[in-house]
DSSP file (Angstrom, degrees, kcal/mol; ACC not computed):
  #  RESIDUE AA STRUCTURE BP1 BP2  ACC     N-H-->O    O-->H-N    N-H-->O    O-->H-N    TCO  KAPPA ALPHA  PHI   PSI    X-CA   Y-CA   Z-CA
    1    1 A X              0   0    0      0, 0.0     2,-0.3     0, 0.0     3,-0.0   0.000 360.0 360.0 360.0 140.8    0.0    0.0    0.0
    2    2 A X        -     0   0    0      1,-0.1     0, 0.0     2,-0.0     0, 0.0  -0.743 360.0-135.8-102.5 143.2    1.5    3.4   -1.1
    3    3 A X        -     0   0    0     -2,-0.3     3,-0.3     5,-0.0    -1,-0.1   0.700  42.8-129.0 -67.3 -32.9    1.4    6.8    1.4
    4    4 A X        -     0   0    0      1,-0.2    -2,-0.0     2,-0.0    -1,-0.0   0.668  67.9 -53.6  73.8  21.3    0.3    8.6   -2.0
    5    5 A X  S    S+     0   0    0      1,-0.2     2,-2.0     0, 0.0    -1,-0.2   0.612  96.6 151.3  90.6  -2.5    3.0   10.9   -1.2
    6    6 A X        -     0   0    0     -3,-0.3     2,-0.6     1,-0.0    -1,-0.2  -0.470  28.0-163.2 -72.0  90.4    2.1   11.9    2.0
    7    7 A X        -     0   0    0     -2,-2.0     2,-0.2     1,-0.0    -1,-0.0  -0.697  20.3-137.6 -96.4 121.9    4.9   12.9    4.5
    8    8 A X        +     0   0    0     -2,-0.6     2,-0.1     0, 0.0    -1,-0.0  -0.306  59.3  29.9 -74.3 158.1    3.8   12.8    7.5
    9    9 A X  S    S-     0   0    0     -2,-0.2    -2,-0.0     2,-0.0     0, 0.0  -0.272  98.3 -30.1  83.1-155.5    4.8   16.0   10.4
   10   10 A X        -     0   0    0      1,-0.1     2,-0.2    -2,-0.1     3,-0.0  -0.001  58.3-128.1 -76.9 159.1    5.6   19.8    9.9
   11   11 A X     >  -     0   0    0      1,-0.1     4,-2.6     0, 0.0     5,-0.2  -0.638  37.5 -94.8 -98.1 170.6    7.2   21.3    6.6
   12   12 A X  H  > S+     0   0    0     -2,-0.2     4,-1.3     1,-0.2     5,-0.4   0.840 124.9  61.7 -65.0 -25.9   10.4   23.6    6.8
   13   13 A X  H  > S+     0   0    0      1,-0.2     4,-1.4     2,-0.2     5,-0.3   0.966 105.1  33.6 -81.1 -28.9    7.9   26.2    6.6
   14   14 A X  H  > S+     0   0    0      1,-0.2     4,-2.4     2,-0.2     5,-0.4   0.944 116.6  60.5 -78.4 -30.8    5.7   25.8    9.6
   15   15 A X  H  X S+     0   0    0     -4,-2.6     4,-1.1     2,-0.2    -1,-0.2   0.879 114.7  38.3 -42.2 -46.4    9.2   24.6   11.6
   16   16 A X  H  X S+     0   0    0     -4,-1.3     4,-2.9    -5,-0.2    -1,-0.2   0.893 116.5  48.3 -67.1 -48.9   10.6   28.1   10.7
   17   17 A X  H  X S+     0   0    0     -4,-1.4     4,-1.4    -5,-0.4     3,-0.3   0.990 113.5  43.5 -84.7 -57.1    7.7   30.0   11.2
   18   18 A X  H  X>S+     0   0    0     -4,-2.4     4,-2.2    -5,-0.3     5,-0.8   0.998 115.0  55.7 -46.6 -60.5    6.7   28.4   14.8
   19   19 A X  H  X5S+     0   0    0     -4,-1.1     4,-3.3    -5,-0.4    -2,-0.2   0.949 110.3  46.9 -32.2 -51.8   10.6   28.9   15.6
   20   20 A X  H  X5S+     0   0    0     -4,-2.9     4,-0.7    -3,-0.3    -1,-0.2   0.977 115.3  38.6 -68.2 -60.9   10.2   32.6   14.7
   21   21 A X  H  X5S+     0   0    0     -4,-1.4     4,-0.8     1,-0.2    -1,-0.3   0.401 112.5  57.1 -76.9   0.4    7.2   33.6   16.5
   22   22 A X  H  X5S+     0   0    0     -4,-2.2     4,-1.5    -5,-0.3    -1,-0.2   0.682 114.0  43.2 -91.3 -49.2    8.2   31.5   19.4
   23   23 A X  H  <<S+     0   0    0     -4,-3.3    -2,-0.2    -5,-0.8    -3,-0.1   0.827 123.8  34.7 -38.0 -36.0   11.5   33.7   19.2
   24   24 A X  H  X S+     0   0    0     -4,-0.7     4,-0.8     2,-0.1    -3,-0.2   0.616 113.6  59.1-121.8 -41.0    9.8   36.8   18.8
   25   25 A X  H  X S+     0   0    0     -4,-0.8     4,-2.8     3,-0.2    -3,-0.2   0.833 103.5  46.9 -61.2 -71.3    6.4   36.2   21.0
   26   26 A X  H  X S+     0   0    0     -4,-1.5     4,-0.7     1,-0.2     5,-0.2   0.656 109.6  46.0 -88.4   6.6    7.8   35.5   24.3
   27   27 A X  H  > S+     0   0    0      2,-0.2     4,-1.4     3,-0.1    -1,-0.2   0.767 123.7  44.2 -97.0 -33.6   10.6   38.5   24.9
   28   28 A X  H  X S+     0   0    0     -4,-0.8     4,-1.7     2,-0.2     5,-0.2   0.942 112.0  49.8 -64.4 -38.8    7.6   40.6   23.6
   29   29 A X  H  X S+     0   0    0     -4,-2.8     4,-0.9     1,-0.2    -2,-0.2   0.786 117.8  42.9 -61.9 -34.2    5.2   38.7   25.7
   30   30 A X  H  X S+     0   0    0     -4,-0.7     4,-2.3     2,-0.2     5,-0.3   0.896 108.2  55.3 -71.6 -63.7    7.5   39.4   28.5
   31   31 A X  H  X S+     0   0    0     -4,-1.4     4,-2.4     1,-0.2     5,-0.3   0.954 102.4  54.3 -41.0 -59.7    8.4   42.8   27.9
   32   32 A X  H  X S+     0   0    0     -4,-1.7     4,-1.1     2,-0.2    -1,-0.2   0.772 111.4  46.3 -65.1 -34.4    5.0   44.1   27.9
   33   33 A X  H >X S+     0   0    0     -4,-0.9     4,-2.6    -5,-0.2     3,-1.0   0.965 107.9  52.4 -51.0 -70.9    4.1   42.6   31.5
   34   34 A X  H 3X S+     0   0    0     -4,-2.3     4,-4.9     1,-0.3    -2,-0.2   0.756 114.4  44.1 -34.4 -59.1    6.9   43.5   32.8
   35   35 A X  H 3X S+     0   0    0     -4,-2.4     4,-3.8    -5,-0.3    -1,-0.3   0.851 118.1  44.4 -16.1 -62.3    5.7   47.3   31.2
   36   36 A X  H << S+     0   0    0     -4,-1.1    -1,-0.2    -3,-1.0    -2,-0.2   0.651 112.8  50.6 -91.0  -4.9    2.0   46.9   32.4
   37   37 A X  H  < S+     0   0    0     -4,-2.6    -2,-0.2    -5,-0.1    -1,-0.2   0.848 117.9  45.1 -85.0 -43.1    3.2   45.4   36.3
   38   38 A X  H  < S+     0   0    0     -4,-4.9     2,-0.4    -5,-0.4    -2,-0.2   0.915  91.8  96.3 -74.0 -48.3    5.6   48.7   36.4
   39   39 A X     <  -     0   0    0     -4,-3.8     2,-0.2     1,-0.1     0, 0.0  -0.510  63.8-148.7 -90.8 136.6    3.4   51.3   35.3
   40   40 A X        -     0   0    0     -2,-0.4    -1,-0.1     1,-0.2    -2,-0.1  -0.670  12.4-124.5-105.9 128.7    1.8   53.1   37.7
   41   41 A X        -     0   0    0     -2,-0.2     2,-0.5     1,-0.1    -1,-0.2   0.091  33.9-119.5 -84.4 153.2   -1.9   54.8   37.6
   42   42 A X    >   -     0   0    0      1,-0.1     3,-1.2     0, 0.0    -1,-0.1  -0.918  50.5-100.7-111.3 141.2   -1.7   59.1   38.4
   43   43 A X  T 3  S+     0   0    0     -2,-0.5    -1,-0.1     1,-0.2     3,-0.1   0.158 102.4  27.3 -58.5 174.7   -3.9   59.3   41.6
   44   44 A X  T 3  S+     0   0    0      1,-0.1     2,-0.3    -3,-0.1    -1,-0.2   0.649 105.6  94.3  43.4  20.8   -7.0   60.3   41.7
   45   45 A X  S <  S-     0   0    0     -3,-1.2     2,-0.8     0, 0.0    -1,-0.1  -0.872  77.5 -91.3-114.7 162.2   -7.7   59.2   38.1
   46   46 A X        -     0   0    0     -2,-0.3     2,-0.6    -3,-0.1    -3,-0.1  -0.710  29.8-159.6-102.5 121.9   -8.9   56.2   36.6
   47   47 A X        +     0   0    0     -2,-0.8     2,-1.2    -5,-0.1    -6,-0.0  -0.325  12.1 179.2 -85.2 123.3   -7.0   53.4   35.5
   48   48 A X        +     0   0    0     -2,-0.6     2,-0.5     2,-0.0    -1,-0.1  -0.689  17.7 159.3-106.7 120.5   -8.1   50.9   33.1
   49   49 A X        -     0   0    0     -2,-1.2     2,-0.4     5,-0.0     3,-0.1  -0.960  17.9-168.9-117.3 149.0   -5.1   48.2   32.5
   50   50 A X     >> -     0   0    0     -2,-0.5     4,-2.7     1,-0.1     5,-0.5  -0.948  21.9-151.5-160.1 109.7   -6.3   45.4   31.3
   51   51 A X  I  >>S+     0   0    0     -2,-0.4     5,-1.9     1,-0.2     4,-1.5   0.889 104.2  51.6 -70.8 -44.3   -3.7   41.9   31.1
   52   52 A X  I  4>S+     0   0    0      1,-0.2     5,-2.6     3,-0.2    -1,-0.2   0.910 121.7  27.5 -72.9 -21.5   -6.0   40.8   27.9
   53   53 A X  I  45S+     0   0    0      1,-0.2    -2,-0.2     3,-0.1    -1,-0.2   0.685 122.7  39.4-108.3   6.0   -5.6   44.1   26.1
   54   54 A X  I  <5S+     0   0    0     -4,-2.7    -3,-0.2    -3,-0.1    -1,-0.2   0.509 135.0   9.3-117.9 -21.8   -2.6   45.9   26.8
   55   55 A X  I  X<S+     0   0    0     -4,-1.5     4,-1.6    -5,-0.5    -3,-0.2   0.771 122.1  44.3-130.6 -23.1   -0.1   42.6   27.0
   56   56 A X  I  ><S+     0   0    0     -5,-1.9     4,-3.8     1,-0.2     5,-0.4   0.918 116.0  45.3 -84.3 -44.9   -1.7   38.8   25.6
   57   57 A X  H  4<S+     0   0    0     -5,-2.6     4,-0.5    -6,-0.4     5,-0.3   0.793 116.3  44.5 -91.7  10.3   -3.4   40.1   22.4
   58   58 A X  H  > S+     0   0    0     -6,-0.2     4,-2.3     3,-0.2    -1,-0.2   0.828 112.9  44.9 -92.9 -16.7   -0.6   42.2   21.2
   59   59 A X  H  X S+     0   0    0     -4,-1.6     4,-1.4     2,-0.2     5,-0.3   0.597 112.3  58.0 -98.7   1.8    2.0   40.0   21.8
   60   60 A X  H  X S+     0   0    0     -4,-3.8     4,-2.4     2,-0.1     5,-0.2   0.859 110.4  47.9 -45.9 -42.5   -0.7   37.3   19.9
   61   61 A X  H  > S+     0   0    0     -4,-0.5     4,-2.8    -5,-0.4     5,-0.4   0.999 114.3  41.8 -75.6 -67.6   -0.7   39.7   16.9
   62   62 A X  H  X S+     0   0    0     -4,-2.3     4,-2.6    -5,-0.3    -1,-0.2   0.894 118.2  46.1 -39.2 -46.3    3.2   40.1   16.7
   63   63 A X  H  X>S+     0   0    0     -4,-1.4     4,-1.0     1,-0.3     5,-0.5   0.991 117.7  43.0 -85.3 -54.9    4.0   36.2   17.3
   64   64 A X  H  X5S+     0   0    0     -4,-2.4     4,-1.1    -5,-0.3    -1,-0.3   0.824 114.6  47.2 -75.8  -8.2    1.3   35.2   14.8
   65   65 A X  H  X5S+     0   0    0     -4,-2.8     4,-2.1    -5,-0.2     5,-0.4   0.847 119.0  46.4 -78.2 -27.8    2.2   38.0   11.8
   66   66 A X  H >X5S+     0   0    0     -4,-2.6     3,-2.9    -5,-0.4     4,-2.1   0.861 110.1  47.1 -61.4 -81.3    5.7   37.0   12.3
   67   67 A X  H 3X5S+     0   0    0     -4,-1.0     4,-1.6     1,-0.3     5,-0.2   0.689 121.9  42.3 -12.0 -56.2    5.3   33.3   12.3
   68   68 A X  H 3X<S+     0   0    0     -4,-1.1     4,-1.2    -5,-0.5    -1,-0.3   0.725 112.0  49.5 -70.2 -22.0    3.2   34.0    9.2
   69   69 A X  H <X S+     0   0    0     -3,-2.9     4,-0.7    -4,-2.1    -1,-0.3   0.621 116.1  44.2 -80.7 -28.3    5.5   36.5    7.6
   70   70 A X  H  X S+     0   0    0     -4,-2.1     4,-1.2    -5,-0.4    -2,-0.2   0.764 115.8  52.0-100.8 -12.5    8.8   33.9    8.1
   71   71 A X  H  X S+     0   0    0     -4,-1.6     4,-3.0    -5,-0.5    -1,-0.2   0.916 107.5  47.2 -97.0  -3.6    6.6   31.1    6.9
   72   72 A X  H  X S+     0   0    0     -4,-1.2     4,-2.9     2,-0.2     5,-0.4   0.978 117.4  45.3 -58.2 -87.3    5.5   32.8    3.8
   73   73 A X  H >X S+     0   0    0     -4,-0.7     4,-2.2     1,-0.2     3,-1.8   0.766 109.1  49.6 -19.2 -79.2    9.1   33.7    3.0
   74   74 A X  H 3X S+     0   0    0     -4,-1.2     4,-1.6     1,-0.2    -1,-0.2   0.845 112.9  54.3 -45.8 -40.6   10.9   30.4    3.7
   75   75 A X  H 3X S+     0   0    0     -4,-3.0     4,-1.6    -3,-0.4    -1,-0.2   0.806 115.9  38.2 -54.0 -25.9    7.9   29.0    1.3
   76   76 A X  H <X S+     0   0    0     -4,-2.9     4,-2.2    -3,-1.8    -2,-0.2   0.912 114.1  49.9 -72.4 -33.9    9.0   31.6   -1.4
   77   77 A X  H  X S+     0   0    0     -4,-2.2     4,-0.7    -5,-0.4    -2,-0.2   0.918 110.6  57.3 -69.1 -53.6   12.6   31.3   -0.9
   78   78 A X  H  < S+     0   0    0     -4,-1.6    -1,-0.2     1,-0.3    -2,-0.2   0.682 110.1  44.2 -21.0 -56.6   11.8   27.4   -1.2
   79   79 A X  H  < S+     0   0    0     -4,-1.6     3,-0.5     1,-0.2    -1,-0.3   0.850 108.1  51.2-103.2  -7.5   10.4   27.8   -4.4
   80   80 A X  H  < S+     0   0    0     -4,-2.2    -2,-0.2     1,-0.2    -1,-0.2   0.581 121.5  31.7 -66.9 -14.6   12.6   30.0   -6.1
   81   81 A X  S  < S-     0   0    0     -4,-0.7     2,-2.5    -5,-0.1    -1,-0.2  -0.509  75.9-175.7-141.3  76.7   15.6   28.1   -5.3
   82   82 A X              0   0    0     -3,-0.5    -4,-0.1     1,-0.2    -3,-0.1  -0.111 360.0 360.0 -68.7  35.8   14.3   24.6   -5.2
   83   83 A X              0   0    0     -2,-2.5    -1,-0.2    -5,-0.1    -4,-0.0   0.577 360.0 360.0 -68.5 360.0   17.5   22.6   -4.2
């Protein structure tokens, strides 16, 4: 019985591209706590900080347009020089 061509687990592009936003993701992910634990509300006003909207979906939106950006590339690169 034949695979039909089927190779099973990640390509080089999603390996790259996970790699990259994994790179890229958590020092932002980090960075931006760190940011939103340190900065401090002016009295007598009101603060809204908010852990989903000032530090988890922005560093979602950086990790996953890099990831997507580095696997698009390594697929172009891929196919332009097909060694």
């Amino acid at each position: 019985m034949g695979d039909g061509g089927y190779k099973g687990g990640a390509t080089v592009e999603g390996r790259w591209g996970c790699i990259a936003s994994a790179v890229l993701g958590v020092p932002v992910f980090m960075f931006l706590l760190l940011v939103d634990a340190l900065g401090d509300c002016v009295p007598d006003t009101a603060c809204k900080k908010g852990f989903l909207t000032q530090v988890l979906l922005p560093s979602a939106v950086i990790a996953i347009g890099v990831g997507l950006l580095v696997r698009w590339a390594v697929k172009t690169a891929r196919r332009n020089n097909p060694d």
